[in-house]
N, C-alpha and C positions, 0 to 999 in steps of 0.2 A: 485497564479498561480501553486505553487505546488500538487501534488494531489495523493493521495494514497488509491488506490480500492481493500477491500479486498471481495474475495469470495470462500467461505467453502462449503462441504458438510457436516459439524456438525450442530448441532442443535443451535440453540441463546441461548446465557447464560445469563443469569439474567443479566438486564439493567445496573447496576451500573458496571455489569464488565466490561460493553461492553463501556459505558462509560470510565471507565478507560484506556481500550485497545486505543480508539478513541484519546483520548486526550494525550498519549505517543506517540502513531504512528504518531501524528500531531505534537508535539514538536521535535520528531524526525527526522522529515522530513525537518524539518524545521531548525535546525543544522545542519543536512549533504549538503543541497544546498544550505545553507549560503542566504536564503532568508527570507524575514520577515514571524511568522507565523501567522500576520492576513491576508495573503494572502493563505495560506494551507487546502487544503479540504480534510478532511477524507469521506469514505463511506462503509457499512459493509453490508452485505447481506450474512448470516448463509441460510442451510438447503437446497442448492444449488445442485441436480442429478447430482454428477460427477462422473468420473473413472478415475484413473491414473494406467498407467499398468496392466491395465484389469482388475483392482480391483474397487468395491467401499468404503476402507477403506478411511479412513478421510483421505483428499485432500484439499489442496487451493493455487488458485491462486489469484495473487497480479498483482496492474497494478500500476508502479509507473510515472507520468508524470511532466514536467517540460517544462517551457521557458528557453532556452539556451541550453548551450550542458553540461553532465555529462560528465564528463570522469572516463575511469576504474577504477580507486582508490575509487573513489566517489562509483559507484555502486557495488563495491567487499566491501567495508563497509557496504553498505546499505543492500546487502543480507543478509552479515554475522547478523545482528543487527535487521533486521525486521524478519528472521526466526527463530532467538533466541526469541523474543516479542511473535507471532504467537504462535510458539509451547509452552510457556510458558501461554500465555493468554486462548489456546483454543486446545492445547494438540494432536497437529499437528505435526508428526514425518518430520523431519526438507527437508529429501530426499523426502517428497512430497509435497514438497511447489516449485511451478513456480512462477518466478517473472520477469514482462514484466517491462523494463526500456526504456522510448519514449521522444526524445527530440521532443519539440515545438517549431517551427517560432510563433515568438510574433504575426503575423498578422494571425495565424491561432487557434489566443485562447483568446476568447472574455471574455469580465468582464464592468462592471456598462455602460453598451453599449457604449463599444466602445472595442479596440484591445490591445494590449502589441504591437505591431507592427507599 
């Protein structure tokens, strides 16, 4: 149920990093809301027209979603911790990285057809 969407305006970097970025981001995410991670979906999309601050220097936004509620601790660790990953994985200056944090009603987040709800 957990789920973490990254989108860059860099270029894709070689498969296996990307891989690797994927698969920390998803263990990660997966400790911080203390939910199991065969239930955690990553998704990465590089090369993405953006601008941030009138600029188009390398930019990303993150969209991290869950069932239940975060609370502030929760997502002031997760900033700190996925934009440390980010600009480490993919050399994203930390003050341009947006990260949307979205709580879910179980009944508005569907899986093996049927709800969390």
């Amino acid at each position: 149920m957990p789920l973490i969407k990254v989108q860059t305006s860099v270029s894709t970097p070689v498969g296996e990093e990307i891989d690797a970025m994927l698969k920390s981001l998803s263990a990660k995410l997966a400790k911080h809301t203390g939910k199991p991670e065969s239930y955690v979906m990553t998704a990465f999309e590089a090369g993405v027209p953006m601008t941030f601050g009138g600029t188009t220097d390398p930019v990303c936004y993150i969209e991290i979603k869950s069932v239940g509620t975060m609370k502030p601790d929760q997502t002031q660790a997760m900033s700190q911790d996925f934009c440390q990953e980010i600009n480490k994985a993919l050399g994203v200056p930390k003050n341009r990285i947006y990260i949307e944090f979205a709580d879910a009603k179980g009944a508005m987040w569907g899986w093996n057809g049927t709800t969390f709800g």
